[in-house]
C-alpha positions as CSV (number, residue, x, y, z in Angstrom):
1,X,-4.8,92.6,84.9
2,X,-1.4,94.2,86.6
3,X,1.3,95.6,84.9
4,X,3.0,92.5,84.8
5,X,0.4,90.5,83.1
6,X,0.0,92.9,80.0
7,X,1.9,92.4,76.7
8,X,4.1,95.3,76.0
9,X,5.4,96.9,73.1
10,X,8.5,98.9,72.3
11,X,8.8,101.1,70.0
12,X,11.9,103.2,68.6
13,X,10.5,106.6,68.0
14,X,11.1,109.1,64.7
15,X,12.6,112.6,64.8
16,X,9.3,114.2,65.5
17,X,7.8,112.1,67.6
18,X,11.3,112.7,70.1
19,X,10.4,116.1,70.0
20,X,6.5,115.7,70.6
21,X,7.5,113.5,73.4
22,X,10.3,116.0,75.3
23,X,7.6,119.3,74.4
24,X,5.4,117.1,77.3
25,X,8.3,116.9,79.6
26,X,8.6,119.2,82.3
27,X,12.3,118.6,83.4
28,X,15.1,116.8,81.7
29,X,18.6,116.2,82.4
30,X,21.6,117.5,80.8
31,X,24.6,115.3,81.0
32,X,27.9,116.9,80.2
33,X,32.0,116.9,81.7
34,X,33.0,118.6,84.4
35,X,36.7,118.2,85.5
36,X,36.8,115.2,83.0
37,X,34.1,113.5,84.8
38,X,30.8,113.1,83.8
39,X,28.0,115.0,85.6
40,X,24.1,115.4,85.2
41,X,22.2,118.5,86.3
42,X,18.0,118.6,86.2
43,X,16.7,121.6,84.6
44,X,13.3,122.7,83.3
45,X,13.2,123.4,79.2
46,X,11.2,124.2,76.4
47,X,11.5,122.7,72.6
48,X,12.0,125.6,70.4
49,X,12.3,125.4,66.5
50,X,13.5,121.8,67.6
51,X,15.9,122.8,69.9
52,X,16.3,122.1,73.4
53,X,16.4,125.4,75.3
54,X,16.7,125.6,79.3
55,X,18.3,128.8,81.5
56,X,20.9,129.1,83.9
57,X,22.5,131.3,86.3
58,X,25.5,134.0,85.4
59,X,27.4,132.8,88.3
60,X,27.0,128.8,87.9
61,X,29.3,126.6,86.9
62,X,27.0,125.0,84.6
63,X,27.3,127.4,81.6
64,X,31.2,127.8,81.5
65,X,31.3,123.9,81.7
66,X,29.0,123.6,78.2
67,X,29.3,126.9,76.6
68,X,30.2,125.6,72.7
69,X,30.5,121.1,74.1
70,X,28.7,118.7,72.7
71,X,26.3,117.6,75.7
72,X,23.9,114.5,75.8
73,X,20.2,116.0,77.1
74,X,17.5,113.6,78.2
75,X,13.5,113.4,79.2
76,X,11.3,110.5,79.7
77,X,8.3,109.5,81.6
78,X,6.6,106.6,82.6
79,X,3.2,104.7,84.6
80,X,4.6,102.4,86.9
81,X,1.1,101.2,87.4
82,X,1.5,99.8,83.4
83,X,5.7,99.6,83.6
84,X,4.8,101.6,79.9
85,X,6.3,105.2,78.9
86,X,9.1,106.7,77.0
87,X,12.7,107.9,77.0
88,X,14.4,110.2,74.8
89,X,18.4,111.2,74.2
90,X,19.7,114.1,72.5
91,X,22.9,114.6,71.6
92,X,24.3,118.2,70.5
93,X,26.5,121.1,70.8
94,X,24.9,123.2,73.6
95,X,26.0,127.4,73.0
96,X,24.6,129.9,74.9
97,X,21.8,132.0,73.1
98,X,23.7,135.8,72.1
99,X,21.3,137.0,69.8
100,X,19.3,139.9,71.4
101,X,15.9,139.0,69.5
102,X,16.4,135.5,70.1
103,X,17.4,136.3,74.0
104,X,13.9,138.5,73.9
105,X,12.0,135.8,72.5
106,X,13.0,133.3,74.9
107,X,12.6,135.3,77.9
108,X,8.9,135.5,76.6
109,X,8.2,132.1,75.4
110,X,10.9,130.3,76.9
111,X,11.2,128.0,80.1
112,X,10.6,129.7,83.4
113,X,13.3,129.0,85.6
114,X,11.9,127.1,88.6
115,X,14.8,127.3,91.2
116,X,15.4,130.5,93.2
117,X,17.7,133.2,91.6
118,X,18.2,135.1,88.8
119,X,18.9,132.8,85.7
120,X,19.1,135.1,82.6
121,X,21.4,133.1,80.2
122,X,19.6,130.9,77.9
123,X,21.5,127.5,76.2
124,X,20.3,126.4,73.1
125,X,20.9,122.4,72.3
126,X,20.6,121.3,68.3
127,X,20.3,117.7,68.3
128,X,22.8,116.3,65.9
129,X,21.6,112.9,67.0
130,X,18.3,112.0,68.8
131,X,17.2,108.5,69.6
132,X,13.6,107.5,71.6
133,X,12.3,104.4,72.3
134,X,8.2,104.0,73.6
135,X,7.4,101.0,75.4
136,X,3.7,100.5,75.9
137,X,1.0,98.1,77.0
138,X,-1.0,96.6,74.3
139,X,-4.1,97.7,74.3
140,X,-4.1,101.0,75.3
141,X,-5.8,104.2,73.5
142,X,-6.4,103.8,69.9
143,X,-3.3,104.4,67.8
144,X,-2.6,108.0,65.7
145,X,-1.8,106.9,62.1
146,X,2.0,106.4,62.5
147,X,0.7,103.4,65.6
148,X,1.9,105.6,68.2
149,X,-0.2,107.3,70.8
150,X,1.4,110.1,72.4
151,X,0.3,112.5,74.9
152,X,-1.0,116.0,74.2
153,X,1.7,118.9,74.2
154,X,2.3,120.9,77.6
């Protein structure tokens, strides 16, 4: 049986099952406005306390453009092979982390940055609104009690 030929399901996904979902994802996208046009930039990021929290560089323009905005933010994945996976969207006011024993705690449990450079400022996300949807083939691994199976945390 090929992708095609299974029966899928979708699925619209709870609070904390959006942020079991993005914990597994290793990049995401943050979509904000720059020069009154939208714009997306990749980054790698962490879930912390049930915010979304990626770094950035002093000199990009990428901070100044969503220091205190609201920002959309979103991470999915998916198996071709089975057309199944996931997508989830965030939507928040993205500020950049201040607080010295927050900035210390990040720089030890936070993302690593994975482009070159030094990227010291963290941005913190709080999703005011966050929507997922989970399509999957039927059949799959056996369900966890809320019918869901979702990969294991990164």
């Amino acid at each position: 049986m090929n992708g095609s030929d299974m029966e899928h399901v979708l699925v619209a996904l709870s609070r904390e099952q959006c942020l079991r979902l993005m914990a597994t994802a290793p990049v995401g996208r943050i979509i904000y406005t720059r020069r009154a046009m939208p714009a997306v930039e990749l980054v790698n990021f962490t879930i912390d306390r049930g915010d979304i929290v990626f770094r950035t560089a002093p000199s990009g323009k990428l901070l100044a453009a969503i220091r205190d905005a609201v920002v959309a933010f979103e991470a999915d994945d998916f198996d071709p092979a089975t057309r199944s996976g996931w997508s989830v969207t965030a939507v928040g006011h993205a500020r950049e982390v201040t607080d010295p024993g927050d900035v210390g705690m990040l720089r030890t449990t936070g993302p690593c940055p994975w482009v070159p450079g030094e990227q010291p400022y963290f941005v913190r996300i709080t999703p005011g609104q966050l929507n997922g949807r989970y399509l999957s083939a039927t059949g799959n691994a056996p369900a966890e009690p809320d019918g869901l199976v979702l990969p294991p945390a990164r």
